[in-house]
C-alpha positions as CSV (number, residue, x, y, z in Angstrom):
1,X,1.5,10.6,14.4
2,X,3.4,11.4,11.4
3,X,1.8,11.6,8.3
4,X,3.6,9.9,5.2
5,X,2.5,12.9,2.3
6,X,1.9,11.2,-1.4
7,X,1.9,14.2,-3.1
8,X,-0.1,17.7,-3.8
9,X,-2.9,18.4,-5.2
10,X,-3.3,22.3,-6.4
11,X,-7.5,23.1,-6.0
12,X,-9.8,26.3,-6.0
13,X,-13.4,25.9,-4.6
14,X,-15.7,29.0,-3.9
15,X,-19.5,29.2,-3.5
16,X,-21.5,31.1,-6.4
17,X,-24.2,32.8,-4.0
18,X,-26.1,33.8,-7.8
19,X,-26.5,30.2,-8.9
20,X,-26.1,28.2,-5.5
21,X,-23.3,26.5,-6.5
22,X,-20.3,25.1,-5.1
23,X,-17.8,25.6,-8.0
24,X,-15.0,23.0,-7.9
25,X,-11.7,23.5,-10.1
26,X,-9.2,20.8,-9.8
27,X,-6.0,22.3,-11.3
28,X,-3.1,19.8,-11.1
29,X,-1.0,17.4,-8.7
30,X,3.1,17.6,-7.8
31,X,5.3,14.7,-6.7
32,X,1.9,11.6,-6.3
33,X,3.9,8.6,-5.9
34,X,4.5,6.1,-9.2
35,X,2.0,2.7,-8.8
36,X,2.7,1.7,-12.3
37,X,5.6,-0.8,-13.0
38,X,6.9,1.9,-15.6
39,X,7.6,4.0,-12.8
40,X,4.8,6.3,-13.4
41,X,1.1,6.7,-12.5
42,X,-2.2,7.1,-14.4
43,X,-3.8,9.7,-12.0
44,X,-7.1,11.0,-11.9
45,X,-9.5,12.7,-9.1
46,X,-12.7,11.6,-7.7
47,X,-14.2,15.6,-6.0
48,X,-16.9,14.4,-3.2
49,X,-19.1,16.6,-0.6
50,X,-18.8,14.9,2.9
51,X,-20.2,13.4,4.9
52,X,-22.8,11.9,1.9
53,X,-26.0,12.5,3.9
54,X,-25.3,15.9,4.3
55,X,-25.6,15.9,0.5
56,X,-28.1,13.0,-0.5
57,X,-28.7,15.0,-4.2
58,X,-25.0,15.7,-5.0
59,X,-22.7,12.6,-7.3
60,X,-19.2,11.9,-7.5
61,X,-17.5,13.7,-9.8
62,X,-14.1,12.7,-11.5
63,X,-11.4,14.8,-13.5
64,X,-10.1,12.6,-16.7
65,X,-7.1,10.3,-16.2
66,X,-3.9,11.6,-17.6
67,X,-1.4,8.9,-18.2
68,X,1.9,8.0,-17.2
69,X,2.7,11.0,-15.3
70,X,3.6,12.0,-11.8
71,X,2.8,15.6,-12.3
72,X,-0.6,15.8,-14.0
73,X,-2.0,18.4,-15.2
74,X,-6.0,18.6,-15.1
75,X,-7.5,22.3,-15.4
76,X,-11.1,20.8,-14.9
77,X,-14.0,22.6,-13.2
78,X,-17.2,20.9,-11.5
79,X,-20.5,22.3,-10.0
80,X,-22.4,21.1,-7.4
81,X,-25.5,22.6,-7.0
82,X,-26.4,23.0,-3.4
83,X,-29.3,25.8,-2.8
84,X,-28.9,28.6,-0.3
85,X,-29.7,26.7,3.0
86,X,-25.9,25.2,2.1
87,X,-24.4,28.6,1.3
88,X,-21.2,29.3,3.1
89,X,-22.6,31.2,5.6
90,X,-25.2,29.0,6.6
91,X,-23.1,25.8,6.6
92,X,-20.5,25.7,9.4
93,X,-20.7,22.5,11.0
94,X,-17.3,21.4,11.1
95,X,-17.5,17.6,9.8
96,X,-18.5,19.3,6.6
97,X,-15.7,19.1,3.8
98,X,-14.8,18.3,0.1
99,X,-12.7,14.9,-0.6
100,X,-10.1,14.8,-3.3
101,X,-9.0,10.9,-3.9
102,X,-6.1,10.8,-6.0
103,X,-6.6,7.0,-7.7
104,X,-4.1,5.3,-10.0
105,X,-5.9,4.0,-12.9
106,X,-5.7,0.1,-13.7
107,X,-7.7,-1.2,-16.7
108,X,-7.3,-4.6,-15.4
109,X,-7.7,-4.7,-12.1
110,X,-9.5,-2.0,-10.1
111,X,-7.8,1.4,-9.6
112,X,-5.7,2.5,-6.5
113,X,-5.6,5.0,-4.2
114,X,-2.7,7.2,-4.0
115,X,-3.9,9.4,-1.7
116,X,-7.0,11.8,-0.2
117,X,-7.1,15.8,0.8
118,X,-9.1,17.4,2.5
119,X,-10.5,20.8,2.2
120,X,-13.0,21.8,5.2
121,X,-16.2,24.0,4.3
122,X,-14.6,26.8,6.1
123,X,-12.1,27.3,3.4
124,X,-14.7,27.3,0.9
125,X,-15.2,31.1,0.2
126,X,-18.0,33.3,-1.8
127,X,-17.1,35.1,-5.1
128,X,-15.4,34.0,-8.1
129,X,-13.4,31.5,-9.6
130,X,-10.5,33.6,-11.1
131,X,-10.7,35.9,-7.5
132,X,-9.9,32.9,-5.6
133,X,-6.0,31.6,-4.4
134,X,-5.3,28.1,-5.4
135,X,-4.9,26.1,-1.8
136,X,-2.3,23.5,-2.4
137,X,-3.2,20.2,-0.3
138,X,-1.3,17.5,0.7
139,X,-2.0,13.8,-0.5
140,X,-1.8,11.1,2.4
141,X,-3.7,8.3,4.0
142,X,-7.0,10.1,5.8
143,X,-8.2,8.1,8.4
144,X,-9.8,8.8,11.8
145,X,-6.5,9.2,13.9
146,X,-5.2,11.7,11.7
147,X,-8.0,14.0,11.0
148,X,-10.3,16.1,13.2
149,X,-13.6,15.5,10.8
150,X,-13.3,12.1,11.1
151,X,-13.2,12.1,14.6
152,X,-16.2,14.2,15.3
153,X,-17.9,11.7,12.9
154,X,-16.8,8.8,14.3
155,X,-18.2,10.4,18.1
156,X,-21.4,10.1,16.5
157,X,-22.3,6.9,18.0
158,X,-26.0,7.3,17.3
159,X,-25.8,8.5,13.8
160,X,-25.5,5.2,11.8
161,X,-24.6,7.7,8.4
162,X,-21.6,8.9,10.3
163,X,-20.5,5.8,11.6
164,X,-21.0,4.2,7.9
165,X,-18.4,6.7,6.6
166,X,-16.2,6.5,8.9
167,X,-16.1,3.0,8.6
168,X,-16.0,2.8,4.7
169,X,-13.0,5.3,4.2
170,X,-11.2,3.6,6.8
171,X,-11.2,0.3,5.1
172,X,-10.0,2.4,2.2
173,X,-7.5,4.3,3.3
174,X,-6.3,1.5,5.7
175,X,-5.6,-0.6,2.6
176,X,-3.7,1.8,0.8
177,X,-1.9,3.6,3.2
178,X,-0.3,-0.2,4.1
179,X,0.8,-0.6,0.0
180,X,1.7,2.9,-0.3
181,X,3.9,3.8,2.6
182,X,6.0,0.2,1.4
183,X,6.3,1.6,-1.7
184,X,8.0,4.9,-0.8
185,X,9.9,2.5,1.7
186,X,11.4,0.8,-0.9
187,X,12.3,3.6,-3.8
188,X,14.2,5.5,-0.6
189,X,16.1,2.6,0.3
């Protein structure tokens, strides 16, 4: 399957073995598509540890919204406190990952998704933040049939946390994928 890409998303993420935190730095997005009638976007980025029940005690975190832009800039750092029995080298399990969601900001109405990255746990890496390579991500639709995590989620017939997940980003990225992929549909014809 061919994935329609709605963007980039520029992030760093490392694990801070001294404080047991998962240091999150959201640096800016390229090319996210324009949802706005003035041709732009009002971006901003919700930073989530997945699946949720693998991290009951951490929130949702969310950069600021930078207006009318399609290349926003947001140079914003979060930390997740997760104590040493979440460290990198304790946490491989490979349906462990961060979620960036990329949403449109409506004041009216409720805000949109532009799109969702993925960065698995085993690209998270120990040290610093300034040590650490930006990993530029792509922005699409992430749904079961075109990602590995969700799939080994969504085999976990008897796990009703996994099967929630699954089910609740589906309906999300189902919907926007459908609004998305028409709108890039009709600015390239």
């Amino acid at each position: 399957m061919k994935k329609t890409i709605f963007g980039t998303l520029v992030v760093k993420a490392y694990y801070d073995e001294d404080t047991n935190e998962l240091v999150i730095e959201v640096i800016h997005a390229t090319n996210i598509i324009a949802l706005d009638d003035n041709g732009y976007s009002d971006p901003f980025v919700k930073v989530e540890l997945c699946p949720n029940h693998k991290f009951p005690a951490s929130k949702v975190c969310c950069t600021k919204t930078k207006h009318k832009t399609l290349h926003p800039i947001f140079d914003e750092t979060f930390r997740f406190v997760l104590g040493p029995e979440k460290s990198t080298q304790k946490c491989h399990e490979p349906e462990v990952f961060i979620l960036f969601s990329v949403y449109d900001y409506n004041l009216l109405f409720s805000n949109e998704l532009v799109g969702e990255a993925i960065l698995g746990w085993s690209n998270v890496r120990e040290g610093v933040l300034n040590s650490n390579t930006p990993v530029q991500l792509h922005l699409t639709c992430v749904s079961d049939e075109e990602c590995f995590i969700f799939h080994i989620l969504k085999g976990r017939l008897d796990d009703e946390d996994a099967q929630e997940f699954v089910s609740k980003r589906n309906a999300v990225a189902a919907k926007a994928c459908l609004k998305n992929k028409r709108i890039i549909n009709e600015s390239s014809s």
